[in-house]
N, C-alpha and C positions, 0 to 999 in steps of 0.2 A: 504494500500500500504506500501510495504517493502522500509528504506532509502538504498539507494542504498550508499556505498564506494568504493572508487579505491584506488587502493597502488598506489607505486612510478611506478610501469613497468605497469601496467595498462592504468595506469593515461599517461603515456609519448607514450603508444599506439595509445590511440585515440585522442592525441593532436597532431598525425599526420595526421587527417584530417583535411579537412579547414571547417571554421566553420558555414557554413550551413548544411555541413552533419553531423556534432558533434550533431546542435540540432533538425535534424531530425531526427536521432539513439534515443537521448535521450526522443524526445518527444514519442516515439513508448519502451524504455526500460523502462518499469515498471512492476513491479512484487508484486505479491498478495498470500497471501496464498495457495489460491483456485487455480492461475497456477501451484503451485507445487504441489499442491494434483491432479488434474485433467490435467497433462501433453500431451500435443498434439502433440507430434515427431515434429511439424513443428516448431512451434514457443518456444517452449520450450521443453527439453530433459533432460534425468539426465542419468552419468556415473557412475557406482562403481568399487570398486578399493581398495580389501585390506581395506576393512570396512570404505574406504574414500567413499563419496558422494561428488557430483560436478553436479553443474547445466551447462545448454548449452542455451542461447537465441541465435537465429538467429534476424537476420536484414538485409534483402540484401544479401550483400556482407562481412556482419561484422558477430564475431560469439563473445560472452561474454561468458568465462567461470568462474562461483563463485560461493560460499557455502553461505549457511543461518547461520546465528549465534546473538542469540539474537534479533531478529528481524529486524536485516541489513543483507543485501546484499553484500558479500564479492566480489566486482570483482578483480580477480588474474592476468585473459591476455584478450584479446581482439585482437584476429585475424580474418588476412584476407581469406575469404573462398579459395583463387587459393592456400592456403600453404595446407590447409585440403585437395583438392583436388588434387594435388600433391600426397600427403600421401596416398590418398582412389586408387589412377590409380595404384601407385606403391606396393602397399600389396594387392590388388584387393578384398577388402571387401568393401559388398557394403550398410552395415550399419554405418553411419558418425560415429555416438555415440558409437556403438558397436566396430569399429575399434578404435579408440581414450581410451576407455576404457582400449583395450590390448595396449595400449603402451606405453611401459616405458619412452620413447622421453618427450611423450605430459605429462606424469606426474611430468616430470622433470619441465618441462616448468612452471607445475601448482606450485609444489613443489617453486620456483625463487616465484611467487608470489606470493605465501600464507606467506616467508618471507619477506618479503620487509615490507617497513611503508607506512600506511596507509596514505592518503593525506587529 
């Protein structure tokens, strides 16, 4: 199992849940080599981008977007699924990942976390 990291806007994400669903996300976010090698569209997904790579776990209602680097887990954002879906109704593609991939929006967003410090 991969240690999982949050930056600062990650991290300030999901302390906006209350914390029984923080460690029920968390007891369900764990990631292994073998999910990234053997990717399942539902539970985990990967985006490219301009020779970037970005992982996507789902949870419910909760979506973790972050890159592997050294054997951590970089989480960047940590959104709510009605914002993706939002986004999926109003550009009418109906691959999550696929759509998210083309837009410069949601790169930004990743771009905000991949600077940020790490917590």
């Amino acid at each position: 199992m991969l240690q999982i990291v949050f930056n600062e806007i990650s991290a300030a994400e999901i302390s906006q849940l209350d914390t029984l669903a923080q460690l029920q996300i968390f007891d369900e976010f764990q990631v292994t080599h073998d999910d990234l090698e053997h990717l399942d569209g539902e539970k985990f997904g990967k985006l490219t981008r301009d020779g970037k790579t970005l992982y996507r776990f789902r949870s419910d209602d909760w979506r973790f977007y972050f890159e592997v680097a050294e054997d951590k887990v970089i989480v960047h954002r940590v959104l709510h699924k009605g914002t993706l879906s939002d986004f999926l109704y109003r550009s009418k593609i109906s691959s999550e990942d696929d759509a998210l991939a083309d837009s410069k929006h949601f790169w930004k967003l990743i771009d905000e976390g991949r600077n940020a410090k790490a917590q």
